[in-house]
C-alpha positions as CSV (number, residue, x, y, z in Angstrom):
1,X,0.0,0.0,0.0
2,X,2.8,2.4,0.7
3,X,4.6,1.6,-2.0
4,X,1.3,2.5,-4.7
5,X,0.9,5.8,-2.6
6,X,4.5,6.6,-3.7
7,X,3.9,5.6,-6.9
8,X,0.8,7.6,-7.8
9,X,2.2,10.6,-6.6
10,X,5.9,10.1,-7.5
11,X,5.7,13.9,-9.9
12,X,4.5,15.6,-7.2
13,X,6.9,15.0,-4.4
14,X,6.8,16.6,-1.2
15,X,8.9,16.5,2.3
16,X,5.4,15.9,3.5
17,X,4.6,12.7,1.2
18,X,8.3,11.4,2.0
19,X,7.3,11.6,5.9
20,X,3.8,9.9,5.6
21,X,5.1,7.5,3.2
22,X,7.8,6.8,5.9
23,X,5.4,6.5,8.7
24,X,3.9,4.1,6.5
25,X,7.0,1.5,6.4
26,X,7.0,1.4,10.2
27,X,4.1,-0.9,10.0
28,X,6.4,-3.3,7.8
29,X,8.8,-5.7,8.9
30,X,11.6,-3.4,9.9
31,X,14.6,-5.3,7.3
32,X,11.8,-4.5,4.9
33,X,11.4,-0.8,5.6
34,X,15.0,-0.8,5.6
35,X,15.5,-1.9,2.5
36,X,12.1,0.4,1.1
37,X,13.4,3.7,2.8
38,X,17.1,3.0,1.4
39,X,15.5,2.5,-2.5
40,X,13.3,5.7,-2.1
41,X,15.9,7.9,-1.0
42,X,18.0,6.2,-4.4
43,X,14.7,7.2,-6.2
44,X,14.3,10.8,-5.3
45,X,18.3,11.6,-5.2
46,X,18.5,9.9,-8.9
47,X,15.2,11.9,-10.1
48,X,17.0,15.3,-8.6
49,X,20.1,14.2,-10.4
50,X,18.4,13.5,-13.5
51,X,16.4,16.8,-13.2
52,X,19.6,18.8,-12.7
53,X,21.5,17.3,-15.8
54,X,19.0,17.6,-18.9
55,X,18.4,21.2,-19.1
56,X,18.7,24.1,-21.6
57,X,22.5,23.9,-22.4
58,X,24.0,26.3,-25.6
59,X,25.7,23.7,-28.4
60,X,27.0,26.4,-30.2
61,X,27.1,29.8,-31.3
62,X,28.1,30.7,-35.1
63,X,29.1,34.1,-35.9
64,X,32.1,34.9,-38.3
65,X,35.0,36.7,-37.3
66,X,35.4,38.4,-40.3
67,X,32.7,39.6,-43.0
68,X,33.1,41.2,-46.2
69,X,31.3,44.7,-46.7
70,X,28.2,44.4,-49.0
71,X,28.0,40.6,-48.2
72,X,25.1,38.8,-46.2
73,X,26.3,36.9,-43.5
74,X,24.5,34.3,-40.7
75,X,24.4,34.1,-37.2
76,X,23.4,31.0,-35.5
77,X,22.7,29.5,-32.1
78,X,22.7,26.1,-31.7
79,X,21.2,24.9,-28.2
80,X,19.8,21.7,-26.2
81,X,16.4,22.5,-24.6
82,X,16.5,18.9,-23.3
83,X,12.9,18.6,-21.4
84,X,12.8,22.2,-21.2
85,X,9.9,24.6,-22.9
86,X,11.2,27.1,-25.2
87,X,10.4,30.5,-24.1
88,X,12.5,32.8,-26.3
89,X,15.7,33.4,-28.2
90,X,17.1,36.9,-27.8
91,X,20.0,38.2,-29.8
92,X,22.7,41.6,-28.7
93,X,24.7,43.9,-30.6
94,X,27.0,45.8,-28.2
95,X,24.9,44.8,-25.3
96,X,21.6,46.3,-27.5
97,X,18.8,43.8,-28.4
98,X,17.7,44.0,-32.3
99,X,16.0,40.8,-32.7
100,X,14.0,38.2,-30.6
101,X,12.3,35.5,-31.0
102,X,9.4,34.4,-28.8
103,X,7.5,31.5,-29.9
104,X,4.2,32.3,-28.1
105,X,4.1,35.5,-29.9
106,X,2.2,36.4,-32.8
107,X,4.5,37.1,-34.8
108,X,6.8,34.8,-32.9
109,X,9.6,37.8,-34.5
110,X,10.4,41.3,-33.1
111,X,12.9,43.2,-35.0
112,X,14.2,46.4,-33.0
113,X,16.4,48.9,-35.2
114,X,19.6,49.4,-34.8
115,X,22.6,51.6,-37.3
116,X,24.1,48.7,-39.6
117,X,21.3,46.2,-39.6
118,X,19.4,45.2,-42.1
119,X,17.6,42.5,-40.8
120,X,16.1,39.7,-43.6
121,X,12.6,39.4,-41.2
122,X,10.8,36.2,-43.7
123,X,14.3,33.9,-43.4
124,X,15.1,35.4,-39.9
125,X,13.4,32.6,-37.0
126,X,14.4,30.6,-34.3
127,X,18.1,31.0,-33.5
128,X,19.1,32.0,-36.3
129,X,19.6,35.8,-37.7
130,X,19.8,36.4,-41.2
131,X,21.9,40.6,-41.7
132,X,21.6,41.9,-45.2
133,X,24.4,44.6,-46.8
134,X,26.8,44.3,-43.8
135,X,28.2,47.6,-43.8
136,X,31.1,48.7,-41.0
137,X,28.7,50.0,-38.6
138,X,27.2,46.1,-38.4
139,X,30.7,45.3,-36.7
140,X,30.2,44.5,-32.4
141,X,30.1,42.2,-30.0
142,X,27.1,39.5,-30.6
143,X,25.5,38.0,-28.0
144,X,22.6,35.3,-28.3
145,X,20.5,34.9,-25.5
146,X,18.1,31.5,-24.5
147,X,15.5,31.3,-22.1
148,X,13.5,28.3,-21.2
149,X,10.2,28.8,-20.1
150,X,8.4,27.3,-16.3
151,X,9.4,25.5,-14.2
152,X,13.0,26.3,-14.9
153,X,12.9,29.8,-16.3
154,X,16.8,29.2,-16.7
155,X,18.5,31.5,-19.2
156,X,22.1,30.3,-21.0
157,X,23.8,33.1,-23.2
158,X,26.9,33.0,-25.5
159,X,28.8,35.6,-27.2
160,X,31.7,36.6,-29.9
161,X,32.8,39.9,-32.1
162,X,31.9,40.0,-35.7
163,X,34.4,42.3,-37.4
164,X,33.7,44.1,-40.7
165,X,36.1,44.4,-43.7
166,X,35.5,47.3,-45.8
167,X,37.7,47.0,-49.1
168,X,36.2,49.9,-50.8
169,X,37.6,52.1,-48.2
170,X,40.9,50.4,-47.8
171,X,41.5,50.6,-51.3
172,X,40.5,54.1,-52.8
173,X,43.5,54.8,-54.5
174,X,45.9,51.5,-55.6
175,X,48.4,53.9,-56.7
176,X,48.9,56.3,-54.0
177,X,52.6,55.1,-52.8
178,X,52.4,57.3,-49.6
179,X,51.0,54.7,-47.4
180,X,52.8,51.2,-46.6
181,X,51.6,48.1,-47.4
182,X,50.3,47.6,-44.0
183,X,48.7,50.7,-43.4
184,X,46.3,49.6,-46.8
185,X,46.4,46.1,-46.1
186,X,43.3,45.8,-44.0
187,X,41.4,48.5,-42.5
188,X,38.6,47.3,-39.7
189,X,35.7,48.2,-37.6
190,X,35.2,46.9,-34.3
């Protein structure tokens, strides 16, 4: 009888339910209750492990170091919700949010304007971020932000600097002979 109290309410554990089901054993043969207390503790110590180790964890986060001027580029993040509940992807330019993604929300995407991007909104979703005519203001620090929704509300972020290359200015004049090599190599935006 104790041990299909436990059972039925095995979700919805409570220090209360451990005592009554423990008050429960004593009317057992004691090497029984024993041997019943030791595989309950197990039980709730293993579901409080297994609790603790699948949740939201970030895979990945895919932003390139380098982008051309003009170009398109991607930025991805790749995460585990586990058992988790989605509650919404949020990305960062320089510590500012310009996109999120909230799947309860109609539209599930929010674009907030910022200097430098030019945000493709149809292909944009989920975690990934699609920037049109990267330009050298579009150069930062990128952050992508995950939140899962109840019962953990437990948030995982990642981030890394997307830097712009801008040949047209670099290269204005080939033949001007006043600047080293190095000085007209690479000119960059961060």
């Amino acid at each position: 009888m104790c041990i299909n109290r436990y059972r039925e309410n095995k979700n919805r554990l409570s220090l209360k339910m451990i005592r009554k089901f423990l008050d429960c054993l004593k009317h057992v043969a004691p090497l029984k209750t024993n041997i019943l207390a030791l595989l309950l503790i197990q039980n709730i110590f293993l579901q409080q492990l297994w609790n603790g180790v699948l949740c939201l964890h970030m895979m990945a986060l895919e932003v390139p170091q380098f982008v051309i001027s003009g170009e398109e580029t991607t930025l991805t993040c790749v995460f585990d919700l586990e058992q988790d509940t989605l509650y919404s992807i949020k990305w960062y330019r320089d510590d500012l949010e310009f996109f999120r993604y909230v799947p309860s929300d109609k539209p599930p995407n929010k674009f907030f304007p910022l200097q430098g991007l030019n945000i493709d909104l149809g292909r944009s979703s989920n975690g990934t971020v699609y920037i049109q005519d990267v330009d050298v203001s579009t150069a930062g620090n990128y952050k992508c932000e995950i939140s899962a929704d109840e019962p953990s509300f437990q948030t995982v972020s990642a981030e890394k600097m997307l830097t712009v290359i801008d040949w047209q200015q670099n290269l204005s004049d080939p033949h001007d002979r006043s600047k080293s090599p190095a000085e007209t190599d690479l000119l960059t935006h961060d």
